[in-house]
N, C-alpha and C positions, 0 to 999 in steps of 0.2 A: 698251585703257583710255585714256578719253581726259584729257584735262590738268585738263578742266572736275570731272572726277569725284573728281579727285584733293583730299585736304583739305590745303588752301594752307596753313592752321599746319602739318602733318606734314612738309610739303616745307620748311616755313620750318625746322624745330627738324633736321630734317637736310642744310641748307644750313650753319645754325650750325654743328655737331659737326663736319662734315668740314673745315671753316673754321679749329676749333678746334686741330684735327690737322694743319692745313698744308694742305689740299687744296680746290683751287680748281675749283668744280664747277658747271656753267650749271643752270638751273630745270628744262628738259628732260633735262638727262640722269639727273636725281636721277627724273623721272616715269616714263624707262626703266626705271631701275634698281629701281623699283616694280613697276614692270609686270611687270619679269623675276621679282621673286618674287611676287608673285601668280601669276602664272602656272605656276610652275615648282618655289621652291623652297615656298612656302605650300602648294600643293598635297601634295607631299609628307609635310610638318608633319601637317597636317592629317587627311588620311588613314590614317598612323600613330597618333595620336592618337585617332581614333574606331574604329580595329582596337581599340587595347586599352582604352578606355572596352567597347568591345563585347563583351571578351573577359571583363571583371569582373563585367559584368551576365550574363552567361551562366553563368559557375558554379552546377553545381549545385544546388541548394536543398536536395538531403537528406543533405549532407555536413553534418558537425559543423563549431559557428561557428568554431570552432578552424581547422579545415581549411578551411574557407572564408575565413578571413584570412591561412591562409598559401598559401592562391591568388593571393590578393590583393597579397600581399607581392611574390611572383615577378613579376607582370602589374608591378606600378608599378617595381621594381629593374629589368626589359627596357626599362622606355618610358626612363628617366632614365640605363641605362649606371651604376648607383649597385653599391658593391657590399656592401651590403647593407640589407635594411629588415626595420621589427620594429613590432611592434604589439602597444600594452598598453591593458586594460580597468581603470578605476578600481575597487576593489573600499570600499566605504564603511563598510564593519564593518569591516574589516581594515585601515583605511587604508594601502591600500599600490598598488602601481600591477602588477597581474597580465600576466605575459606572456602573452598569445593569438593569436602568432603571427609567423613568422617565417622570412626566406628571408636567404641559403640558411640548411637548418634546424643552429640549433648544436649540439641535443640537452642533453644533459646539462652543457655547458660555459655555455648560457644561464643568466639567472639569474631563477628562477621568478617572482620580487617583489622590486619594488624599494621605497625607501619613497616615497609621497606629496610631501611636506615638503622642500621645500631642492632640488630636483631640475626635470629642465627638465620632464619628464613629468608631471610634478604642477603646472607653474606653467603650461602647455600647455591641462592642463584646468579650472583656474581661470578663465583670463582666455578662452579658448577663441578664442587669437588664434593665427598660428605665429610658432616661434621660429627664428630663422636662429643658425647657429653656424659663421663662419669656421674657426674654428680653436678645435679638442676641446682642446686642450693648454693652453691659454689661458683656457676657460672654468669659471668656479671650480660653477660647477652639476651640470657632471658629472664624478663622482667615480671611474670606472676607465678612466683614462687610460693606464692601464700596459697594459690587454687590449687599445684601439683602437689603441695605438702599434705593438702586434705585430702586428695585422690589418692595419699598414696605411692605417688608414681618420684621417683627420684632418678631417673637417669633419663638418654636419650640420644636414638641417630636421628641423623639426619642428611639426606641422601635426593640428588637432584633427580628432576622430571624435566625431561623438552619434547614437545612437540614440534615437528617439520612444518615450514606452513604449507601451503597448497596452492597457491596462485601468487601472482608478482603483491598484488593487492594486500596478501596475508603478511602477518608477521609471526616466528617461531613463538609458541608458545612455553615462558619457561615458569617452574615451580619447584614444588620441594614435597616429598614424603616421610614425616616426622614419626618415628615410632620409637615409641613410649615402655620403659621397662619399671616394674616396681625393687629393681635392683639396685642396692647403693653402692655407689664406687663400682659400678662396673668395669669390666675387661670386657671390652669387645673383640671378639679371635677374629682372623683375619676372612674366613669361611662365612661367620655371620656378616661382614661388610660386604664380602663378593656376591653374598644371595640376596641382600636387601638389592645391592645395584641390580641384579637380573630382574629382581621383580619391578624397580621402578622403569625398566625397559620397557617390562610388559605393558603398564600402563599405558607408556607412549603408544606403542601397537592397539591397543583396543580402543585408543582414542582418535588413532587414525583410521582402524574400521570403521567406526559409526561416523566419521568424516567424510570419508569416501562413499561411504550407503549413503550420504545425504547431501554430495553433490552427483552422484547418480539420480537419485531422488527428485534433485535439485533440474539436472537437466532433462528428465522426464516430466516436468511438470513443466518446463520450459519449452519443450516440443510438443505439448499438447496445446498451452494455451497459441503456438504460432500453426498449430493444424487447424485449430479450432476457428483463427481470426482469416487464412487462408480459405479456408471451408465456407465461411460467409462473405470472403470477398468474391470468393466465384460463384457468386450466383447474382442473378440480372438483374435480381430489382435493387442491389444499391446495396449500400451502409444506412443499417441503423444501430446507434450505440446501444440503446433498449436488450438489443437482439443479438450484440456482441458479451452484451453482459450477461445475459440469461443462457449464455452457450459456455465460457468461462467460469463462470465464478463456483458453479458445481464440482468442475475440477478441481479449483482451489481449497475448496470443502474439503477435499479429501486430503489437503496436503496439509494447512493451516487452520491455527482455530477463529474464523469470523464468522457471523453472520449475515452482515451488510457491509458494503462499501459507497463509495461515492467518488464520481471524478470531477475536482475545477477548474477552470482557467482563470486567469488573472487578466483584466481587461487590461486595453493599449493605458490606459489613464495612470494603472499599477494603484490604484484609490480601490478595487472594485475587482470582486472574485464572481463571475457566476457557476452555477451547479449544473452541467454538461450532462451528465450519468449517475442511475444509482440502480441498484438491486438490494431490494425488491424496486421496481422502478414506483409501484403506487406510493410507497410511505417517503419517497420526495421531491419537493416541489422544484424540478427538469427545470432550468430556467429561471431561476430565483437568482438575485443577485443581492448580493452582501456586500460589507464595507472593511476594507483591510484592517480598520481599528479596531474591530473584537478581537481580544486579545490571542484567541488561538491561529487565527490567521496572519496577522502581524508577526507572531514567530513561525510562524511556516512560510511567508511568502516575504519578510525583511529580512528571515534570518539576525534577528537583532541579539540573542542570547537573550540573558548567561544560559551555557551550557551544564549540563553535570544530570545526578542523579536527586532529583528533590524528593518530597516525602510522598506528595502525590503523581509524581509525574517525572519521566525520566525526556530532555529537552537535548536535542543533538544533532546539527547540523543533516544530517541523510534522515533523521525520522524522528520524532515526537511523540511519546509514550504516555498518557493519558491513564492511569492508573487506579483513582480515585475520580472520576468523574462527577462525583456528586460535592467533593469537597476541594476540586482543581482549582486554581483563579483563574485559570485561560479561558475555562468555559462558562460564556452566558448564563443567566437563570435559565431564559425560554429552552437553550439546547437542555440543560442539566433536568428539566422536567418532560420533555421526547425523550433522552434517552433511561429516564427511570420507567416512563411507560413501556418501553420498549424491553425494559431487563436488562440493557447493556452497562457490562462494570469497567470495559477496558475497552478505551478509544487509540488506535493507530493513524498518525498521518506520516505520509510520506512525500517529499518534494520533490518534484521530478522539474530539474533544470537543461534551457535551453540557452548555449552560450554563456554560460557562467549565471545565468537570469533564472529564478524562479517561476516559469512562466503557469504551470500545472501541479495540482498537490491531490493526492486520494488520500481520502477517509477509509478506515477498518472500523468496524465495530466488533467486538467479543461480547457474549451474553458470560464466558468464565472470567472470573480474576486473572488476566495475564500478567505477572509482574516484568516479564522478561522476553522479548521476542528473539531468535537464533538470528544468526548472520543472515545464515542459507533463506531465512522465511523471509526477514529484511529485504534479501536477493530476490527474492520471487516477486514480492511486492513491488521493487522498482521495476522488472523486469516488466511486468504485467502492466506498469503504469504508462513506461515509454513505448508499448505495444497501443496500446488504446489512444495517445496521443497520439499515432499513426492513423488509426483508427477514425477518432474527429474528425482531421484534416479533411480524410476520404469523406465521412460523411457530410461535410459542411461545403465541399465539391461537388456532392451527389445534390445538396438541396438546392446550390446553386445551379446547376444547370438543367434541375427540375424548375426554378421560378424563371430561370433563362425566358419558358415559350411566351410568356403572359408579355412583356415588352417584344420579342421577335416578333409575336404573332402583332400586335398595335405600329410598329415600323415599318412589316411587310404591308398590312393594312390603306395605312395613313400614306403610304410610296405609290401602291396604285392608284388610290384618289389621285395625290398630285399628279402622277403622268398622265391622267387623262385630262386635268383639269390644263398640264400644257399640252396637252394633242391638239384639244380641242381650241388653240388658240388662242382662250376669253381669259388668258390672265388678270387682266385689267379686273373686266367685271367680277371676277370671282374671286377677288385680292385677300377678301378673309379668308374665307375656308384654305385658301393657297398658303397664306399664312399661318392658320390653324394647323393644317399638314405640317408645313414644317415646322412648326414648333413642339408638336407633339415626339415628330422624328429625333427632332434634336436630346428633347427629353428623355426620351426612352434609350438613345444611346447612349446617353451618359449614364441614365443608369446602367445597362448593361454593363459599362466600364465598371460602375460601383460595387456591383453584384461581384465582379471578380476581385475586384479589391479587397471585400472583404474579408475572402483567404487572410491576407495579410494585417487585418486588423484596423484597418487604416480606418476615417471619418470621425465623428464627433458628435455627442448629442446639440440638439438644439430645439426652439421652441414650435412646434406644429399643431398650425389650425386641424383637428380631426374632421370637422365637416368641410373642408377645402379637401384635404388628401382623400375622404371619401368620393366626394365628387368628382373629384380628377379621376379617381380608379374607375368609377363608374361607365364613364363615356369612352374610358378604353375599353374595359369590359363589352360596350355595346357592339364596338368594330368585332372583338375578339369573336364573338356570337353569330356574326356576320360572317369573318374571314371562315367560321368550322362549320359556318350552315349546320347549326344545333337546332336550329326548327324555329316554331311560331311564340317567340320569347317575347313581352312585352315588357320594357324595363320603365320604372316610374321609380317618380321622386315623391319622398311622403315628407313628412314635417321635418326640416332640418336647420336645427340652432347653429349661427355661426358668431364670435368665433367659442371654438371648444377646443381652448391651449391644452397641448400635451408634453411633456418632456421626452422626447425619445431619437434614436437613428432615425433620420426620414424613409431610410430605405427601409427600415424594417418594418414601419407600418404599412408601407404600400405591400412589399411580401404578404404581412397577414391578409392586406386589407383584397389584393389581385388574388390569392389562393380561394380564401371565402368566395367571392365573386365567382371565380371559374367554378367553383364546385357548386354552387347554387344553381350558376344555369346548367350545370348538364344534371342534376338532379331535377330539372323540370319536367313532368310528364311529357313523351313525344307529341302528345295533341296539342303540346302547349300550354302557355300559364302568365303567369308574370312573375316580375324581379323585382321587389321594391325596395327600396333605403331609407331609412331613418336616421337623425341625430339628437340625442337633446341628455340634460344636463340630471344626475342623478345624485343627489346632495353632493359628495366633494369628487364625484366620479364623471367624467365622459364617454360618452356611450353611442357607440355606432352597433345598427342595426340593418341584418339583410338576410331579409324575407324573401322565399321561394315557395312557390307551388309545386306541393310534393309532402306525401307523406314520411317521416323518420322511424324505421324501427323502436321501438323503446328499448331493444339489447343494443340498438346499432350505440342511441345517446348514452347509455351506459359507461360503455366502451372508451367511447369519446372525453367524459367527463373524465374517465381516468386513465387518460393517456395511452392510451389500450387500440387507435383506432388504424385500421390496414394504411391508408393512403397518405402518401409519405407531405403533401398538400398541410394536412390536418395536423401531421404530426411537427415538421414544421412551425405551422402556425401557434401553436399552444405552447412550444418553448421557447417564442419570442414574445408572446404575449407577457409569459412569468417573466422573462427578460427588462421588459416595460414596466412589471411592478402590479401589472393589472391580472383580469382572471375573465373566465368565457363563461356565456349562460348560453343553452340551448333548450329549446321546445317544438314539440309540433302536435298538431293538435287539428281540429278540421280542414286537412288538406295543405295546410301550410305548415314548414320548416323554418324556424326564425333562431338565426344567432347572431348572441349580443358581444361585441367587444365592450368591454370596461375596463377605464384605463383611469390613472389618476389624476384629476385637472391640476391644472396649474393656474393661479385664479390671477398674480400678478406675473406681469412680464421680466425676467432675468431670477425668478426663485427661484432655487434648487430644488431639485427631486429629492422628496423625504425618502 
């Protein structure tokens, strides 16, 4: 190095200083004494310095940020000789200042949240300047002076962390990196302050890698599950949510920690959630309806608070964290004893709203202890939710214009009677059955109206004779048989109790009651058979019966029993059944197939449905 390269103020302000000290030093030997550490000991500096800059930036990116700052911790306590460093995230709802990380690690003797206010980690991220701390003992800002005196530790920087956020959505994440000297009255040189600041750079950078890995992540698992619900909407036989879920939820496997979910809707009443979807679909009951006042629903679908972080359970407007499930007070006894059989310690719901309205919420279950779910998995979860409400719609389209043919087919039917009944001029004489026609016509178009309505949710329950609506479906059933020339059907009436009060949508029992119907008679052998119906009263149950000639596989009733069966009729019918409150029996057995609807009586007129 030659003298010329040398910057003459540097040589001058360390001619000064040695001057200052007593020592008496020529112009060259100060350009030596440069030269030796450039050479030799800057080298060294240096080197070490970008080992562990390099060492920061290398940390994995699919460790938890947690874990990733207390990598970070370690890397800056080796580079400084410090003994020890800690790192907190400003939490802004909370005002308080979160521990996220921490070498060496204290565990449980750390202290989780400090507060904001009055504090240097608070005054750190305010001004987002660092603070130097001679001397802990001295300094009226920080307040456990009695724990650093035991450690040891008497001094202290302190030096800000920010992260960028990453969508309109996000907010900058700010913090602080405290490192800890067993040095009393320290001097801090100006070299130590400019490399603590380089290192809490890094931080920011390794925390917006494994950010950006996990909205990549994020939208790779987002273009699967819309390939996935694309891939089953193009094919012909329809939506089934069953088969949207057993095509998704695998993906999700690989991205989050659950084992089970579930999707609800919330009825027009907002009194009443029913269970749409689950996976595995057998462990639950498709169709079941619940009442908003158990209490984990009521905060999922009132939104009623309080909010925050409880001991068992973290409550928060976008999702409800279930943490403790065996000792939450949201959840029921009956749930809290499913899900101990089941092994699940961490329940997730999420609300997925329609016009500022709660109208649908998923269940998560986890067999691990979750204490904390990610934004990004959060994000998946809604994403995935308001996919599959898409999803419903289609399917609740798809059964509606599957139960469409059973009234088309009795309108088309009941239309040609009439115009022959006026061809043939004998209105007069013929004045019932003219009447019959039209009234049947009338009926069945209004239903038809209702069938589309109930996209929209619209109707109401009310009280229904079961062996009236049986036998109304019946005699259209008969036309239907007629208008598809299914062959040598004989339809018969067997014992049948009237009245057998039910509580339900009137449309929805003729649905189950027209689906059974249709599928019995083309299950009758082509030689022909009969159709027969039954009604009668099962202690607090009512019960319709329809019997066909024809034998049932025993895998086919398997199937069936558990929801498990091909024809979209059956599948239908068994989640408005759970809908109703009631439950299906099937047999067959010398030639005959016999299934029973049982539904719950209502024994006085205007009672409520338990």
């Amino acid at each position: 190095m030659e003298l010329s390269r040398i910057d003459q103020e540097l040589v001058e302000t360390v001619l000064a200083r040695l001057k200052a000290r007593g020592m008496e030093i020529s112009s060259n030997d100060v350009v030596r004494v440069v030269e030796l550490v450039g050479e030799e000991i800057l080298y060294h500096f240096t080197d070490h310095l970008i080992s562990q800059i390099e060492a920061i930036l290398e940390i994995d990116p699919s460790l938890s940020e947690k874990e990733i700052l207390q990598a970070v911790a370690s890397h800056v306590a080796d580079y400084f000789g410090a003994k020890a460093v800690t790192i907190r995230i400003y939490d802004p709802e909370r005002g308080e200042m979160i521990s996220f990380g921490d070498y060496p690690s204290m565990g449980e003797d750390r202290e989780k949240a400090i507060p904001f206010e009055d504090t240097i980690a608070g005054e750190v991220v305010k001004t987002t300047r660092t603070y130097l701390v001679p001397n802990l003992l001295k300094e009226e800002k920080y307040k456990d002076k009695e724990k650093v005196e035991k450690l040891g530790i008497h001094s202290m920087m302190a030096v800000s962390v920010s992260i960028p956020r990453f969508s309109l959505k996000d907010v900058d994440t700010q913090g602080v990196m405290q490192i800890y000297f067993e040095t009393k009255d320290k001097a801090f040189t100006p070299l130590e302050i400019k490399t603590a600041e380089v290192f809490s750079r890094r931080v920011s950078y390794v925390i917006a890698r494994k950010r950006i890995a996990g909205l990549a992540k994020l939208n790779v698992t987002k273009d699967r599950i819309v390939e996935k619900i694309f891939l089953k909407l193009g094919k012909r036989e329809g939506v089934k949510m069953k088969e949207v879920f057993d095509l998704i939820i695998p993906e999700l496997l690989d991205t989050v920690r659950i084992q089970r979910c579930t999707l609800f809707s919330v009825l027009e009443d907002r009194q009443h959630v029913v269970l749409e979807a689950g996976y595995p679909e057998v462990q639950h009951g498709i169709g079941t309806v619940f009442s908003v006042d158990v209490p984990y629903i009521r905060a999922v679908v009132k939104q009623t608070g309080p909010f925050g972080e409880f001991e068992h359970e973290k409550v928060y407007p976008t999702y409800i964290l279930i943490t403790n499930p065996q000792e939450s007070g949201l959840l029921p006894p009956e749930l809290k004893r499913f899900l101990k059989t089941q092994q699940i310690n961490s329940v997730l719901y999420v609300p997925l709203k329609v016009n500022e309205a709660v109208n649908y919420f998923m269940a998560f279950d986890a067999q691990a202890q979750v204490k904390r779910f990610s934004d990004d998995e959060i994000e998946v979860f809604t994403f995935f939710g308001k996919e599959l409400m898409k999803g419903l719609r289609l399917e609740k389209m798809d059964d509606i214009l599957h139960d469409f043919k059973n009234p088309a087919i009795a309108v088309a039917g009941f239309s040609k009677r009439l115009q022959k009944l006026l061809e043939g001029g004998m209105v007069t004489a013929n004045k019932r059955k003219v009447d019959q026609a039209l009234d049947v016509i009338l009926k069945e178009t209004s239903r038809i109206q209702e069938l589309a309505l109930t996209l929209y949710g619209t109707g109401k329950e009310e009280l229904v004779d079961l062996t009236e609506k049986l036998k109304e479906r019946f005699v259209l059933n008969d036309q239907a048989v007629k208008e598809l020339k299914l062959g040598n059907i004989r339809q018969r009436e067997g014992e049948l109790r009237s009245p057998l009060r039910i509580r339900c949508f009137p449309l929805h029992i003729e649905r189950v009651l027209d689906n059974l119907l249709n599928n019995a008679s083309r299950a009758v052998p082509e030689e022909g058979g009969e159709l027969v119906i039954r009604s009668y009263q099962r202690e607090s149950w009512a019960v319709a019966e329809i019997a066909n000639s024809g034998q049932m596989p025993e895998g086919d009733i398997d199937r069936f029993l558990h929801g498990e069966s091909k024809g979209r009729g059956l599948h239908i019918t068994t989640r408005l059944i759970k809908r109703m409150g009631g439950k299906m029996e099937v047999e067959s057995h010398q030639g005959t197939t016999t299934f029973r609807v049982i539904l719950p009586l209502v024994k006085e007129e205007g009672s409520p449905r338990e």
